[in-house]
N, C-alpha and C positions, 0 to 999 in steps of 0.2 A: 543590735542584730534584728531585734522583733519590730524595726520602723516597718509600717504599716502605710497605704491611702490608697483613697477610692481616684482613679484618673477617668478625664472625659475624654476618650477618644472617639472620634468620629460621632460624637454626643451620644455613646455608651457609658455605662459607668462599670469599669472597670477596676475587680479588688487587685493591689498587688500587695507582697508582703515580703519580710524582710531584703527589704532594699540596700541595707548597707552588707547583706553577706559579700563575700569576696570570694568569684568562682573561678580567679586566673592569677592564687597568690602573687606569684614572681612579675605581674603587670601591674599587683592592686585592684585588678577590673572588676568590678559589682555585679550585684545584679540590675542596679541602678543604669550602671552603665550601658549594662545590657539590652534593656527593654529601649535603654534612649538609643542606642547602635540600631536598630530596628525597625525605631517609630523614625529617625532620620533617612533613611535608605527605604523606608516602606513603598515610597511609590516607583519606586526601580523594581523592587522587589514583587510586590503584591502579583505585578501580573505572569510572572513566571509560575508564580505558586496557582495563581486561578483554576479552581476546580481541577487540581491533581490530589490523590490521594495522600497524604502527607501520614508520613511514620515519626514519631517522638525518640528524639535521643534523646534524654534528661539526665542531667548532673544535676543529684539535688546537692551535694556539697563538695561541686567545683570539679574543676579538671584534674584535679589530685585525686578525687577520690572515684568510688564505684560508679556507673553508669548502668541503664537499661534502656532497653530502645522498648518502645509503647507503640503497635499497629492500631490498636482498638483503641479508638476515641475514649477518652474517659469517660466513667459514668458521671463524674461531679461537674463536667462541663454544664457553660451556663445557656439556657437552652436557645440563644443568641449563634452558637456555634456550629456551623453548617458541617453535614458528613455528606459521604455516601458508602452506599452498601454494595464491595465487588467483592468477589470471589479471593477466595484466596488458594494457593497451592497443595497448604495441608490444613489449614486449619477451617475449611468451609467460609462461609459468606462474613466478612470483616466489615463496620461501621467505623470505617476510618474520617478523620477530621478534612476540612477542606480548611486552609487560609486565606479565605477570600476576600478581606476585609483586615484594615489594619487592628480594631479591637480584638479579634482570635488571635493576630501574632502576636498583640501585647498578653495577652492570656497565656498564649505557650510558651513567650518567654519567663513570666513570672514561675510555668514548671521547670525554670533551670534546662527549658530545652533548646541546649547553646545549637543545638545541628537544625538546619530543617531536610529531611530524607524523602522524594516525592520521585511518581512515575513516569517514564518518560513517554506514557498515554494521559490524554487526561478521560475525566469519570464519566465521560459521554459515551464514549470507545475504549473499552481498556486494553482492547486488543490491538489497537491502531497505535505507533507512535507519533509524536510531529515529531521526531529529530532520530538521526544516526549520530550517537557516541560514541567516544573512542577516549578513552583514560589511558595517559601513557604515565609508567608508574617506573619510578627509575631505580632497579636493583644496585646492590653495593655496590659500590667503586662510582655508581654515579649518582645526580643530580637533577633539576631543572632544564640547567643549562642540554647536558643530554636530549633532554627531554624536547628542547628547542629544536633541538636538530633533526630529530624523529619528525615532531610536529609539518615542519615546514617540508618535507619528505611525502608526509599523509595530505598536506595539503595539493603540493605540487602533483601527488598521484588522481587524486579526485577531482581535481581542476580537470584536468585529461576527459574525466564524464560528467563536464559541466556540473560539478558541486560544488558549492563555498562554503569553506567551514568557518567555525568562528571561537577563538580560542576563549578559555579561562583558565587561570590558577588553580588548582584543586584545594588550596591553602593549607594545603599539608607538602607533600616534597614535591608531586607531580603537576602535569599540567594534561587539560582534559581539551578535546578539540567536537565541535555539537558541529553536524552539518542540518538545517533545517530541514525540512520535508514537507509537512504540511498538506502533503498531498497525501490519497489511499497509499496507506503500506501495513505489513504485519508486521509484528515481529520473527514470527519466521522468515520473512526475508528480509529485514534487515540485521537481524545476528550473523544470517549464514553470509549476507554480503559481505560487514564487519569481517565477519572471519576470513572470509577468500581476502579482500584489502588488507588483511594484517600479515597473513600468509604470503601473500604477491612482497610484503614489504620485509619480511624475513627472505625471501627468497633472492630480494636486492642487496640487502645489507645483514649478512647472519651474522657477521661482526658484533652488529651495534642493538640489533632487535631481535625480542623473541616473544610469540605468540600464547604458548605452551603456560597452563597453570603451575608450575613444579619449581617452588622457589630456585631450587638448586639450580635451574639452566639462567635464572637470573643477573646472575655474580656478571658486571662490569656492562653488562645489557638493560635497554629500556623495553620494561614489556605491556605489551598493546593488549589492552583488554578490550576485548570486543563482545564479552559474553556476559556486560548490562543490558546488551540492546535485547532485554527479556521483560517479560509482563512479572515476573514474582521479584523482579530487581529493582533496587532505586539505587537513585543517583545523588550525591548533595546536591546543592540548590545553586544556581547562581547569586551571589550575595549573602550565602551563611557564614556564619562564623564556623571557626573548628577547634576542638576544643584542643587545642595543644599548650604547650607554656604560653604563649603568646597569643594573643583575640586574633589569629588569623582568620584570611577572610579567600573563599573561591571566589575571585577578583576576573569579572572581563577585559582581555587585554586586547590590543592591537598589534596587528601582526606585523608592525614597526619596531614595537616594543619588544614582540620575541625574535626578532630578528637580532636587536642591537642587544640583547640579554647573551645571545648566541655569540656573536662577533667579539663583545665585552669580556665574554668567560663570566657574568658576575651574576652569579644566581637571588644575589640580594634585589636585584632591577627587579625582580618578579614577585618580592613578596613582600604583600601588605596585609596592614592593622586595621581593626576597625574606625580606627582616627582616619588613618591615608584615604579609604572609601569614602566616609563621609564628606571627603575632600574631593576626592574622585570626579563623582555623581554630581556635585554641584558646577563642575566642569566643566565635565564631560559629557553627561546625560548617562544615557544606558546605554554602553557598547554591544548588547547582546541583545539590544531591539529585534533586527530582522532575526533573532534563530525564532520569535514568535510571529513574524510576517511573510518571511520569507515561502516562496514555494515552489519547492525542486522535485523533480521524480527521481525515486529510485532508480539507479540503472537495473536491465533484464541484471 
């Protein structure tokens, strides 16, 4: 458990340490694993993460056991580790970590931090988003698949005010849909748009969707959370892992693929391992390119 070495990345020298712990018993997945799941997908990843404020989930002994989420940068970081200094809600001005470089991701994963949690401003503007998101989070009785159905509902509605959204896995039960922005926006209006678009989408389908925070109106509905699109809130990452039984992964998909996950019934078409990505990405490239190029206005 105490395997120890120094790694060169990006010609850093990097401490990592107990390499052989196991923080996904029922997979076997290491931390070994881990850091290699990361420094594989790093250049997919890396630019998503660029200069957002990044929050630590850490599992120092695995997805079984306790967690803490870290806003403030560690003090034992090595002084290689870029922050910056914003505001926080309640707790005053936060020296949070930046992962701007794969040597810091290999650092935060050696803290067991299977999540990466970042803003969806980054630290030039914290006030400013590039992207409207939308988590649709699928209450009992459903699923993904649900969740498919929603999705392509949100899409077909904001296509209507020339928006393109662009799906991912949440690699937990739901699926999460980014529409890029990239143009001036705040998050006051993009929550309260969120919210009117969730509301307009309850108002079609009260069936199947519901907007409202109160587990209880949940049962057999998919509900649209539209109240990340906030500066005190993050988001996971496109391409983290989640610490569930399994190394799942918030996976970019194509909206071929939630189409035919839809049609299929098969909510397994949607969910993948840190193996499948690294497979993925070598494919594919990064399906979640344009949510960092693209640029859309807000509708009034």
């Amino acid at each position: 458990m105490a395997r120890e070495a120094t790694l060169d990345i990006g010609g850093r020298k990097v401490p990592v340490s107990n390499l052989d712990k196991v923080l996904y018993p029922r997979a076997g997945f290491t931390k070994a694993d881990l850091i290699d799941y990361y420094v594989a997908v790093g250049e997919f990843l890396l630019p998503h993460l660029k200069d957002r404020a990044l929050t630590l989930k850490r599992y120092p002994n695995g997805v079984e056991g306790s967690f803490f989420y870290e806003k403030r940068c560690p003090a034992h970081r090595p002084t290689w580790v870029q922050t910056a200094a914003i505001e926080s809600s309640s707790e005053g001005v936060i020296d949070y970590c930046l992962a701007n470089d794969l040597p810091t991701l290999v650092w935060a994963a050696n803290l067991a931090d299977l999540e990466l949690h970042t803003s969806l401003a980054k630290k030039q503007n914290p006030d400013r988003p590039t992207v409207l998101a939308f988590d649709l989070d699928p209450g009992p009785g459903c699923d993904i698949v649900t969740c498919c159905k929603i999705a392509v509902w949100l899409r077909n509605l904001l296509a209507g005010q020339n928006l393109n959204g662009y799906p991912k896995t949440s690699g937990s039960k739901g699926l999460q849909v980014y529409f890029p922005l990239n143009t001036p926006a705040t998050f006051d209006q993009t929550k309260a748009y969120a919210h009117a678009v969730a509301d307009e989408l309850v108002a079609q389908h009260p069936q199947d969707v519901v907007s409202v925070m109160a587990k209880a109106a949940r049962r057999g509905k998919v509900f649209i959370d539209w109240s990340q699109n906030d500066r005190h809130k993050t988001t996971v990452n496109v391409y983290s892992l989640r610490a569930k039984d399994q190394p799942t992964v918030s996976t970019p998909v194509t909206w071929r693929e939630v189409e035919t996950c839809l049609r299929k019934g098969n909510a397994a078409l949607l969910r993948f391992t840190a193996t499948d990505v690294k497979t993925r990405v070598k494919k594919r490239g990064d399906l979640f390119e344009p949510v960092l190029t693209q640029k859309q206005k807000l509708p009034k």
